[in-house]
N, C-alpha and C positions, 0 to 999 in steps of 0.2 A: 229564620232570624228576621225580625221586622226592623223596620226601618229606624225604629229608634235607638234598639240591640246595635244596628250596623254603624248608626253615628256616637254610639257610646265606645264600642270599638276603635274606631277610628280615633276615637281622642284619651284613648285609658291614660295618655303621658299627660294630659293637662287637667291636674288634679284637684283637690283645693285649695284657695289662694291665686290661684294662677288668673283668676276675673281682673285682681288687683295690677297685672302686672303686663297685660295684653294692649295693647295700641288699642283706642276707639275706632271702630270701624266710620267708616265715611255713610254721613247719614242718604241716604234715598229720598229724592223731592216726594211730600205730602206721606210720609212712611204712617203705616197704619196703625201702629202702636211705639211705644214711647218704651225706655225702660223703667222710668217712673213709676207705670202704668202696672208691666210685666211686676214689680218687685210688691207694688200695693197688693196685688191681685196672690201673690206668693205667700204675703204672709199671713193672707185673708185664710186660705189652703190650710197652710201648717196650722194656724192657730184652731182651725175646725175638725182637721184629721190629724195630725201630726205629717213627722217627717217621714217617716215609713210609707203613708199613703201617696207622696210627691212624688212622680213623675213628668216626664215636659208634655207627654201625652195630654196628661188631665188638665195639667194648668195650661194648653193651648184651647185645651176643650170650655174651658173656663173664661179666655180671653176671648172665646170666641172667634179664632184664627185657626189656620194650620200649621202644623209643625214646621213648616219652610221658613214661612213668617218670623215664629218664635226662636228660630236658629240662624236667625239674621241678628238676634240683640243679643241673646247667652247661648255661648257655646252648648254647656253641661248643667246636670241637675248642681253639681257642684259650684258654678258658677252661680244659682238662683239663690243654694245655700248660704253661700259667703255674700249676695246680695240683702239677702234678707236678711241675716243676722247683723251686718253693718247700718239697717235702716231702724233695727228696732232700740239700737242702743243712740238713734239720733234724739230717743225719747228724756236718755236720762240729763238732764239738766246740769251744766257746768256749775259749779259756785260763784262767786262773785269774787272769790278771793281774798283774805283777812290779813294776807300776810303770815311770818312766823309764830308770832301770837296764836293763829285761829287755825294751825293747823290741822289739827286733831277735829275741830267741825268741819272745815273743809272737807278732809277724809272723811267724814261721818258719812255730810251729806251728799260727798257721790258716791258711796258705798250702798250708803239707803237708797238711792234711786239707781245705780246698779241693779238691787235684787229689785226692786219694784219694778222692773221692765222685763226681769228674766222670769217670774208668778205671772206678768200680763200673758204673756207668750211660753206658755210652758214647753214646748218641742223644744225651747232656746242652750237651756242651761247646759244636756246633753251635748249640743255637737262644740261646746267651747274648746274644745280641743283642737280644732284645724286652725290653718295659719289665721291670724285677724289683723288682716294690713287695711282696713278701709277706713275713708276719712274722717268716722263719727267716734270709729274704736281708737283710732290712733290719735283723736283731740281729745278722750277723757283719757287717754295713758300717757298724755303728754299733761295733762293735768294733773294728774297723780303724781307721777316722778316729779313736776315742778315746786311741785308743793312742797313732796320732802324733801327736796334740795332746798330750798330755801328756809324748809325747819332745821336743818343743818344734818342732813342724813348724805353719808357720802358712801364709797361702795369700802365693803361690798354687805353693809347695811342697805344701803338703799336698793338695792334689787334684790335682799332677804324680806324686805320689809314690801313692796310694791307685790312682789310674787307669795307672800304669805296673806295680804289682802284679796288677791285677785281669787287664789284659793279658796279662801272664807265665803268668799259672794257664791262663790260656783256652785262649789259645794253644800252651801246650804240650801240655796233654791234647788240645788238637782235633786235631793232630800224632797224639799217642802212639794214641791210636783209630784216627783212620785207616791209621794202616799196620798195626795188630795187626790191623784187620778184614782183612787180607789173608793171603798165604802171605809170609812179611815175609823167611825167609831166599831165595825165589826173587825177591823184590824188588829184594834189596839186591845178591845177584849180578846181577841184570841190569841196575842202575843203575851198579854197577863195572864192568863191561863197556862198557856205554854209555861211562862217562866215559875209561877206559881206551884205546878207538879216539879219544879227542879230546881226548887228554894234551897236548898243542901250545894247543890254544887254553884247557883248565882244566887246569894244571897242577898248584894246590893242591887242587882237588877230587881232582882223580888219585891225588892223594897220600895225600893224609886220607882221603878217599872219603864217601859220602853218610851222614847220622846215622842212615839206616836200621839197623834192628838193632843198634845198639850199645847202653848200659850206658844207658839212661833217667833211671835214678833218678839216678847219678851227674851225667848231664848235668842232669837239674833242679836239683840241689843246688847245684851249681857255676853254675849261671846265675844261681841266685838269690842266694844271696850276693854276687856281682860286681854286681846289681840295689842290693840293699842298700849294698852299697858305694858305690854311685853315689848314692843317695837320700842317705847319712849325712852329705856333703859339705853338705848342705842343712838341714841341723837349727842351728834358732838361725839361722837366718838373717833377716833383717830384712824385711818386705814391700817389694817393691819399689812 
């Protein structure tokens, strides 16, 4: 067991999330790296290998420091995860706020820059599943829920409706990554092929054929708006 193996051991109970929620350590006079530094250098990593290739090995290798160093700012690769998934959504831009009126653009456009930060950084969309308690994630989800509350969305609409948007984003960039990490038009012909020999039993797949390779953007637009549509039926509505 190597020394990495033995400090991952040592901390299997401080999981993800838990960066969020640890005292700052007391910084070291003239400390040789910063965590600024550690989280740029993290997502420089993922965005060229993904998450699979991350280890604190390489990205110390990469800081140019030793492991001692880099376990003096983050505990765990889990820590560097929940750092760098917190810094890449400092990208997506708040709205300016329209009030009740403009909520539905409000929503728009942090939704669209939502996904446009999750396509920048394709490893991202995958690990949205761990906790996301950091400052950048919890100012646009207090953006969101502010907004419908002021559209007049109360519960438990409003957290069907905040949690059926968060879904939409995730899951259509986790979609839109995975097939571009591939050869997508050799994809999507052999997915029409596929469906094509078995026209009888998916006749509308046949038809339509797979959303492989087709217009992305338009198809997120058009989802979401139909999204919205379905949510606005729900404003003003009474708690049940």
């Amino acid at each position: 067991m190597d020394d990495e193996e033995v400090r991952a051991s040592r901390t299997a109970r401080q999981g993800a999330g838990e960066v969020w929620f640890r005292p700052a350590r007391a910084r070291r006079e003239a400390p040789p790296l910063s965590r600024e530094r550690i989280v740029t250098e993290a997502v420089a990593l993922l965005d060229e290998e993904g998450a699979e290739r991350l280890t604190m090995r390489r990205l110390a290798e990469r800081l140019g420091t030793g492991s001692t160093t880099l376990y003096w700012h983050v505990r765990t690769k889990d820590d560097v995860l929940d750092l760098a998934l917190d810094a890449i959504f400092g990208d997506v831009g708040l709205p300016s706020g329209g009030g009740a009126d403009r909520w539905r653009a409000d929503v728009t456009a942090l939704i669209g820059g939502w996904r446009a930060a999750l396509l920048r950084h394709p490893w991202s969309a995958a690990l949205l599943g761990r906790p996301l308690m950091g400052p950048n994630v919890l100012d646009r989800a207090e953006f969101l829920h502010a907004t419908l509350v002021a559209a007049g969305f109360t519960e438990p609409h409003l957290s069907a409706a905040a949690y059926g948007l968060s879904n939409y984003v995730i899951g259509s960039a986790l979609m839109q990554a995975t097939w571009l990490a591939r050869d997508e038009r050799a994809a999507r012909e052999a997915a029409e092929e596929h469906l094509r020999t078995r026209r009888e039993r998916y006749p509308t797949l046949a038809e339509y054929g797979p959303p492989i390779g087709k217009d992305w953007d338009t198809a997120f637009t058009i989802g979401l708006d139909c999204l919205l549509d379905g949510i606005e039926t729900r404003r003003n509505t009474p708690a049940e």
